[in-house]
C-alpha distance (Angstrom), angle and dihedral (degrees) to the residues before:
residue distance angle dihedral
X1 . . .
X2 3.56 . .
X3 3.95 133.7 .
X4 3.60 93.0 -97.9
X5 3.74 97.7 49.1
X6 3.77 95.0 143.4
X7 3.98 98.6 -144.3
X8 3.97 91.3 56.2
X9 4.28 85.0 44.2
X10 3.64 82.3 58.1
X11 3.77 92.4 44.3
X12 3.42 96.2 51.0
X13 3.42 92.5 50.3
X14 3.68 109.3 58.3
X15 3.72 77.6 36.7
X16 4.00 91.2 66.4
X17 4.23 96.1 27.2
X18 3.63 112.3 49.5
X19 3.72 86.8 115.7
X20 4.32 94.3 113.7
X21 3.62 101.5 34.7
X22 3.89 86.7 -102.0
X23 3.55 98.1 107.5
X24 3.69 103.5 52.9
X25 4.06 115.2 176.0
X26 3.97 104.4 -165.8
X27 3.50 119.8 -136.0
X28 4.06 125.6 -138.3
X29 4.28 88.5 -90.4
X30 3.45 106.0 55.1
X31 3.85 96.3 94.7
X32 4.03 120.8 -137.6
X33 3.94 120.3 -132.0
X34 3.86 112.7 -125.9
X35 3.71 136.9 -170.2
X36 4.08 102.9 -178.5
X37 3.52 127.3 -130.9
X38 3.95 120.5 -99.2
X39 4.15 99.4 -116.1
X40 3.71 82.8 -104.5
X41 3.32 102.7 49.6
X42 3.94 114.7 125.5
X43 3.39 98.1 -165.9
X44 4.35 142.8 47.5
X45 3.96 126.6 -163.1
X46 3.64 119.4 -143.8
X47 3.59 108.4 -162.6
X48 4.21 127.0 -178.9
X49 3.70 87.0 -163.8
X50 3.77 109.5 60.8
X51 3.91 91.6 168.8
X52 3.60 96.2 61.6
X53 3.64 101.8 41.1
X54 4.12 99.2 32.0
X55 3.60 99.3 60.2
X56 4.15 93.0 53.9
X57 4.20 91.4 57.8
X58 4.19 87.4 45.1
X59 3.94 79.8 73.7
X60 3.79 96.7 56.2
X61 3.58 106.0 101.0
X62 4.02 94.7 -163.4
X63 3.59 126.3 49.6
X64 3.92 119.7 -78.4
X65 3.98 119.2 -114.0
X66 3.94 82.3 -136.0
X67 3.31 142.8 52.8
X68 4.33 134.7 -133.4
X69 3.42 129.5 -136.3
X70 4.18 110.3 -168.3
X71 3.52 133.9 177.7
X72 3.70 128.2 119.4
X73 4.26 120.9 -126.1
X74 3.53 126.3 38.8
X75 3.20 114.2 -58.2
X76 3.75 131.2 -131.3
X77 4.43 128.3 -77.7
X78 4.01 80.8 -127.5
X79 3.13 88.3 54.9
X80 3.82 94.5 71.5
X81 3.35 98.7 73.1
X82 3.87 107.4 61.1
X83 4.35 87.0 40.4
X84 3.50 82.7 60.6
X85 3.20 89.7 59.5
X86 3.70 109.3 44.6
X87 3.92 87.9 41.6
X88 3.98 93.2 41.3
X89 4.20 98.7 151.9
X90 3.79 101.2 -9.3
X91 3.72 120.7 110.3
X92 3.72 112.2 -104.8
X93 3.85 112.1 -136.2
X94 3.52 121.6 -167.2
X95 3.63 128.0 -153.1
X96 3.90 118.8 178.0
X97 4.07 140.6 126.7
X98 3.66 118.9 -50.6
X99 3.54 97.2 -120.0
X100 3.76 130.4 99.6
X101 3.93 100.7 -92.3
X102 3.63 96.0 60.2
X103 3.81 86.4 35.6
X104 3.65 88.9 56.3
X105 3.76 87.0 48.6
X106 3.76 97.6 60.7
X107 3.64 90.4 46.1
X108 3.90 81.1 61.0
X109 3.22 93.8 50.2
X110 3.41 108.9 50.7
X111 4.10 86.8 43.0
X112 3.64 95.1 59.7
X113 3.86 99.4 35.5
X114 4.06 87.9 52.5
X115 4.15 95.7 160.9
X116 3.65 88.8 50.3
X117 3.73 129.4 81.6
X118 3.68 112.6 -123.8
X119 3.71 110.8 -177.6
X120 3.48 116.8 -179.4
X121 4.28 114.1 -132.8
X122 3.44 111.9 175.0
X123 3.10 154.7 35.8
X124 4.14 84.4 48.1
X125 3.97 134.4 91.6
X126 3.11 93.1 -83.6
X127 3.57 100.8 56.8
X128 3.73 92.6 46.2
X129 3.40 93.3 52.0
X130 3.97 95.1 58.3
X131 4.00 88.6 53.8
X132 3.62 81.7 52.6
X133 3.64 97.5 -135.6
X134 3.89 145.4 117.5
X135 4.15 117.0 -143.3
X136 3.30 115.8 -133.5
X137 3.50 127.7 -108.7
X138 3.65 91.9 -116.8
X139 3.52 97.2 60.4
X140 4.01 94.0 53.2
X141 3.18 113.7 100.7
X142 4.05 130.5 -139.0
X143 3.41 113.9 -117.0
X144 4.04 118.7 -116.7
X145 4.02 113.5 -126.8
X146 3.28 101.8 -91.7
X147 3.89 92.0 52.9
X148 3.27 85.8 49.6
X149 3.39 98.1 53.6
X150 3.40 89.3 52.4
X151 3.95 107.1 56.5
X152 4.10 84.5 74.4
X153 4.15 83.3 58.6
X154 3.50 98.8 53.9
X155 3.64 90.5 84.6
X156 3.65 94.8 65.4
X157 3.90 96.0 38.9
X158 4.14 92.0 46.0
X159 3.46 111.7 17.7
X160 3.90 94.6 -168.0
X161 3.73 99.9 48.0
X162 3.38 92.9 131.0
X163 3.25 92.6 62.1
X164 4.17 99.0 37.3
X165 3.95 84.1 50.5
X166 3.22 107.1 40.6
X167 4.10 129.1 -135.0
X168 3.34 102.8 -85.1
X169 3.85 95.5 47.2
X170 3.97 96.1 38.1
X171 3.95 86.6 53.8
X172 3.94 86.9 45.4
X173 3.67 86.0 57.9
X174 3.88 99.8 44.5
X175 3.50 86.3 54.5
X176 3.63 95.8 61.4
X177 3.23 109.0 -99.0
X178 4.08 144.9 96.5
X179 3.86 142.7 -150.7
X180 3.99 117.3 -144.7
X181 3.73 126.3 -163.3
X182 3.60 89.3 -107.6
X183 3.93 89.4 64.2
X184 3.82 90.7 56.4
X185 3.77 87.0 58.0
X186 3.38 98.4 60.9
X187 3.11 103.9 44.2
X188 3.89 97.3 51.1
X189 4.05 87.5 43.3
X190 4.16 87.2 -119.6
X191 3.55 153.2 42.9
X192 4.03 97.6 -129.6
X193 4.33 99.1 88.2
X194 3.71 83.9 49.2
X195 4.32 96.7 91.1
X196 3.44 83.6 23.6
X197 3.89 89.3 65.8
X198 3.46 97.7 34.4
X199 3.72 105.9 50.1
X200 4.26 95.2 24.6
């Protein structure tokens, strides 16, 4: 394992900036919510907010042909071992904040869970641009210092964050600011479009 190894990057980070309640390392109690995956399911979400994109699948009357994986912060290295197994060949798609905790989170992610794909569908350009919509400037959000701090670091944790993010939200983020899930909410009214968007 080298210096670089962008999981422990991550690690040491919310290690060393947990100062605003950004950078939130989970411990072995906090508890994640899980809807499992139908045995053919080809695909799990891994959400850090479980209220926003919970409530939206507790209105499907029939069962899902995925699965969701919620809890906010980054989770745990033992951890790994049982995701791998509820995940096993499915495609692990993560939905969180555009902002560079939960950024930093799906770096982790996808370092650890190497022989899995771990595409990243929302918050980014991408995303937005499927729910058709623009947030407003009032509902962004300035980042706190250690977030930051932290936009200059995404570079070494996810080399292609341009390109994961998206233009318009990496220069959203370089200018100080962030977008949460919440803020997509209200300004499409709801949280239904939200999966829709991100796995569509």
């Amino acid at each position: 394992m080298t210096l670089m190894d962008p999981a422990r990057l991550v690690e040491k980070w919310f290690d060393n900036h947990d100062e605003d309640g950004d950078f939130l390392v989970c411990d072995r109690a906090q508890s994640f919510s899980i809807i499992g995956p139908t045995a053919d399911s080809t695909w799990i979400i891994y959400s850090t907010k479980g209220h926003v994109t919970l409530p939206p699948v507790a209105r499907y009357a029939t069962a899902l042909d995925f699965g969701i994986i919620c809890r906010c912060g980054l989770p745990s290295e033992t951890d790994i071992h049982w995701l791998r197994g509820i995940i096993q060949t499915r495609e692990l798609m993560f939905v969180g904040d555009m902002d560079p905790a939960d950024t930093m989170i799906f770096a982790w992610l996808r370092a650890r869970l190497q022989s899995i794909v771990v595409t990243h569908v929302g918050i980014n350009d991408r995303f937005l641009s499927k729910l058709g919509i623009s947030v407003p400037v009032s509902y962004r959000i300035r980042l706190g210092p250690a977030g930051t701090a932290a936009v200059s670091a995404l570079d070494n944790v996810l080399p292609d964050a341009n390109d994961t993010l998206g233009r318009d939200c990496r220069r959203t983020l370089k200018e100080g600011y962030k977008i949460e899930l919440e803020a997509v909410v209200s300004t499409i009214g709801n949280a239904d479009p939200i999966l829709a968007a991100a796995i569509g």
